[in-house]
Each structure stands twice: as C-alpha cells, then as structure tokens.
N, C-alpha and C positions, 0 to 999 in steps of 0.2 A: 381502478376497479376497487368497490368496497366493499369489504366482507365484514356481516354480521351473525351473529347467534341468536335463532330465533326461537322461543318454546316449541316443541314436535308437538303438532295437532295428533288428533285420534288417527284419521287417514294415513297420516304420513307412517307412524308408530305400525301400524297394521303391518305397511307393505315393508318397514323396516326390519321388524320381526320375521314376517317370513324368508327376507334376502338376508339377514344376518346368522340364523339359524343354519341354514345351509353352508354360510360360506363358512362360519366359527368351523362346522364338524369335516369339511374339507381339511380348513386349516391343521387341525387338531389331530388328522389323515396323514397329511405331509408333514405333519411335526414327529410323526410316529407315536403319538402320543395314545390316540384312542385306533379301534379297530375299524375297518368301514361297515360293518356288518351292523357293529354296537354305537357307530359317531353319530346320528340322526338324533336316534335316541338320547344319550346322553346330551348333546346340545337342546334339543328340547328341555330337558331336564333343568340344564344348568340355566335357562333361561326363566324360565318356571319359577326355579327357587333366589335369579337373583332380584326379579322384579314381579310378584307375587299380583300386582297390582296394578301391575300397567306401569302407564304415562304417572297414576298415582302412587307411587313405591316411594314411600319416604326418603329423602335424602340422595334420592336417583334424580339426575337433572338430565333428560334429553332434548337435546338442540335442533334445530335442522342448521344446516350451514348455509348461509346465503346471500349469493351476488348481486350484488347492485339492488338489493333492496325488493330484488324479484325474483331471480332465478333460483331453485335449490339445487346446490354445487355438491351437498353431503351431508353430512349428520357427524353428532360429537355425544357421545354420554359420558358423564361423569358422576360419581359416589362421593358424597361430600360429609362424613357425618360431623358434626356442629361442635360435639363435647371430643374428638379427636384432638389427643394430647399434643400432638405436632400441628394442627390445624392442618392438613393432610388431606388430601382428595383423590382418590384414584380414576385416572382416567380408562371407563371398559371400552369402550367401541370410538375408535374418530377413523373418520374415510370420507373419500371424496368419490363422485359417481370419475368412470374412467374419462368423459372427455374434459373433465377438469383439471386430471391429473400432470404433473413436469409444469406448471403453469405460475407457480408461487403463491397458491392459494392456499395450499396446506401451510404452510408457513404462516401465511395472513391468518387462519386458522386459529392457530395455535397462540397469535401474539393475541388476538380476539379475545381466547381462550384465559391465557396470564392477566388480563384486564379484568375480564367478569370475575375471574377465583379471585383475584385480587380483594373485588367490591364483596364479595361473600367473607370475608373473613379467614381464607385460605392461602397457607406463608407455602405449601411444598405439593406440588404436582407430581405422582407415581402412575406408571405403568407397564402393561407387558406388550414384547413384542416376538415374534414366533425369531426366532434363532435365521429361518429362512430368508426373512421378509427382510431386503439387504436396502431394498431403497425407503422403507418407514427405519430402520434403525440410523440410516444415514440424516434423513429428517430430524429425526427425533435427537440428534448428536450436536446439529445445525443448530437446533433451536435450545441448547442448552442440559439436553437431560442427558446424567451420566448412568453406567451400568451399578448397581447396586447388590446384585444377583446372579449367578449365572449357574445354570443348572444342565448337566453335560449328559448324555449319552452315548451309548453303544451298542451296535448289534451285533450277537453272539450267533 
C-alpha cells in the first residue's frame, strides 16, 4: 500500500474545514482549555486568522492523504515559512479518516511527510499534540519527534 500527499482541491478544503472546526473546539473542550459555550467561536476564529485565504494562505501547504493513488485516507497541513532561521515547519492539522486508523498509514504519512519537507528546504518538523491524545503522542514518539514543551494544569 502507497501513500502519497496530494495538493487539497477546493472541495476537499470546504468539507475539511467544517470537520476540522468542530473537532479542534471539542478538543480544546477536553483539553480544558476553552469553554463549550465560547470553543465554536473561537475555533472559527483561530481558523479565520490562521488561513485568511484559503487553500491560498501563503506558506500554509495542505495535503489530502492518499491510498494507492485513489482513495483519501486523511489530510496533513503544514506552515512552512521560507526565511525561518531553523528552516522549521510546523505541522497544524495531520489525521486520518477513522477506517484508516491502527493500520500504519499514519506512519507512511509522516515518512511521506519527512520526504516532501525534506525537498522544500525544511531541516526540523514541530507540533502540538493535546496532552489527552495518548495514541497521536505515541505516533508522534515512533516516528522520531521529542517533547520540547510541556505546559501543565490544574483545576482549583
């Protein structure tokens, strides 16, 4: 099975938007982070300001993920800016739809992934992952990336 990264058409972007939207302000819910009242909102927000433009937001590169040359397994975005002093890219959004998931395609993903930053001129891949989310941090561990950060709370 081979996995490619392919530019996100218009259509695709639409529907990834609205399902990404939702689930960020869930997450963001269960992170304790935002309130459920105010998460809608503010993920609309955060989306707004970080891709002003769409599929066309300078420097924002989104993927669809895809199987054998036909199927789409997920999507991958990443922020790439050019004059980054570490040559440095952060990845926002990587997911695979759920009947792809436990499969080792995220992995294929990701090595995809190291290939293409690669050919972009990009030496170090960073991102976040919700404290919760125990089987992306165990991925994300497998495939090389160490913690860098770690930001704690408590509720009083």
């Amino acid at each position: 099975m081979t996995i490619t990264l392919t530019p996100m058409q218009i259509e695709e972007f639409r529907s990834y938007l609205t399902y990404t939207t939702k689930h960020y302000a869930r997450e963001k819910v269960k992170a304790g982070s935002w309130l459920p009242e105010e998460a809608m909102l503010l993920s609309k927000q955060t989306f707004s300001d970080l891709l002003p433009n769409g599929l066309h937001t300078h420097h924002h590169h989104l993927w669809s993920i895809i199987l054998n040359g036909k199927e789409t397994a997920g999507c991958l975005w990443i922020h790439a800016e050019p004059e980054h002093p570490q040559q440095e890219a952060f990845i926002y959004d990587f997911g695979l739809y759920e009947s792809y998931r436990g499969k080792g395609f995220a992995k294929q993903a990701l090595n995809a992934l190291d290939e293409m930053a690669g050919n972009m001129g990009i030496r170090k891949l960073s991102l976040h992952v919700f404290a919760h989310n125990e089987t992306a941090r165990r991925l994300y561990e497998q495939t090389g990336f160490q913690e860098t950060d770690v930001i704690m709370s408590k509720k009083l």
